[in-house]
Phi, psi and omega in degrees: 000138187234115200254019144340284170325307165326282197310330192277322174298315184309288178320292181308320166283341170249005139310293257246309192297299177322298178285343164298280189324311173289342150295328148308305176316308177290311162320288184304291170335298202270016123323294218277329181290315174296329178295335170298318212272281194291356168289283189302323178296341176281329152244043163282312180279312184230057139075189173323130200244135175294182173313282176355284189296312159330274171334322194276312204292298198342291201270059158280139169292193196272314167334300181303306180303311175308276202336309177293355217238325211259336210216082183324313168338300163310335211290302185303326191306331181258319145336300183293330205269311178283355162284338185246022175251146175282195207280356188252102175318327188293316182270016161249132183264017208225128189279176183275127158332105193261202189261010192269326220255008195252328164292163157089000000 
């Protein structure tokens, strides 16, 4: 019997496995570093931020977080959007400020 293939099939799928889990990883880390990033500019521009709102950028998507990250602007605009979500991200009903609501 001959287990080469065996062994070649293996090594590949658990290459493969690997290099997912280290994109992931990678992926999550550098989330978690814009989320750091745009928490300090948010609070360099309007001082101390409470737990609450600190929680709401957190669980912001990654789309959301870029935005925040690219288009300063936007920073009152998510301020009036985290006063008016309740203390449950789930129970806020108001999509998040995008840069159109921000013009005009």
């Amino acid at each position: 019997m001959n287990l080469t293939p065996v062994y070649e099939k293996w090594r590949q799928e658990t290459l493969e496995e690997g290099l997912q889990q280290g994109l992931q990883q990678g992926l999550q880390q550098g989330l978690q570093h814009e989320k750091t990033l745009v928490l300090r500019q948010l609070t360099r521009r309007i001082g101390s931020l409470s737990s609450n709102s600190i929680a709401q950028v957190k669980a912001l998507a990654l789309s959301q977080i870029e935005l925040l990250g690219e288009d300063h602007s936007i920073f009152p605009a998510l301020m009036i959007w985290m006063d008016g979500c309740d203390r449950s991200l789930e129970k806020c009903d108001r999509h998040f400020p995008s840069p159109k609501m921000t013009e005009g």
